[in-house]
Structure formats: C-alpha cells, structure tokens
N, C-alpha and C positions, 0 to 999 in steps of 0.2 A: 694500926693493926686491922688489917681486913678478915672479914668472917668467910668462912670458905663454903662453899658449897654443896649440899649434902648429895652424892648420887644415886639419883634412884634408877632401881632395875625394871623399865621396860617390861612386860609380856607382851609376847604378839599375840594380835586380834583382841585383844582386853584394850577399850578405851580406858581415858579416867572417868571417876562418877562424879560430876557436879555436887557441888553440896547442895541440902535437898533443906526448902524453908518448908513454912506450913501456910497455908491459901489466905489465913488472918493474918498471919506476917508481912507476905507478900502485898496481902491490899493494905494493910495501914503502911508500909513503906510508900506502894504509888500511891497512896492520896497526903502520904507525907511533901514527897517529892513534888507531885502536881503542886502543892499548894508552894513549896518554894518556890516551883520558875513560875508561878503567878504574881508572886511578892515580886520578886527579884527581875520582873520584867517591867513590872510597876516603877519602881527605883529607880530603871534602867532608861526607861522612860520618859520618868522628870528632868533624870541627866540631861538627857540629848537635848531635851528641848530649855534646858534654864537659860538663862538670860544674862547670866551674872557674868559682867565683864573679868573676871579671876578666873573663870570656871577652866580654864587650860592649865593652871596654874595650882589648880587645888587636888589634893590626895584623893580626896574622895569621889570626885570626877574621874579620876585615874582610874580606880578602882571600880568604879563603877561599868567603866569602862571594857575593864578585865569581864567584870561580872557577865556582859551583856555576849559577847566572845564564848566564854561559856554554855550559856542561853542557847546562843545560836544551833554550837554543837550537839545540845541534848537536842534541841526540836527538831534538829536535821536528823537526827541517831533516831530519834524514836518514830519521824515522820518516815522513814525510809523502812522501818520494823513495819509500821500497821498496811504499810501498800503492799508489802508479800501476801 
C-alpha cells in the first residue's frame, strides 16, 4: 500500500517560511555537528592508514569508508557556504 500524496494549494508571490530554530539551538547543533566530523574524520583517518593485512576485507573498514565519503560532502557543502 503506498501513501499518497497530500496537495497543497500554491499562492502566488507567497514563498514557504522555513522552519524557524532559536540562535542556542542552532549553535549547540553546529558545535554538535563540528565535533562529529572531527571524531569521524579521526576514525576515518586510522582507516586509511592501518596496516592490517584484512583491512579490505573488514566491515568496519567499509564503513568506515562510507563514513569518510560523507565527510567529504559536508566539508565540501559547508566550504563552498562560508566563501559566499
């Protein structure tokens, strides 16, 4: 069973309004987030450089993997915000 789609009615020259957080929200989210891809670039880190003859072969290399792909996106995302 698929869920259908609710239509909404359009006005013209009415954009939609963003949902609206509060300036404490907002900073503890970024220094949430900052401190994830600090961790998670750390981790991402050890990955690349282990030594362990399995490491092609282990999950969490994988994943680690995924992780850093990630990584990449948000610094690119956010490096490309702060030069406007």
């Amino acid at each position: 069973m698929t869920a259908r789609k609710k239509k909404t009615q359009k006005i013209p020259g009415l954009a939609p309004t963003p949902p609206t957080i509060s300036e404490e929200t907002r900073e503890k989210m970024t220094s949430l987030i900052t401190q994830l891809i600090a961790l998670a670039s750390d981790l991402t880190f050890e990955i690349a450089t282990t030594d362990c003859p399995k490491a092609n072969d282990c999950p969490i290399v994988q994943k680690g993997k995924e992780l850093a792909k990630v990584i990449k996106a948000l610094r690119e995302e956010f490096s490309a915000k702060r030069v406007k």
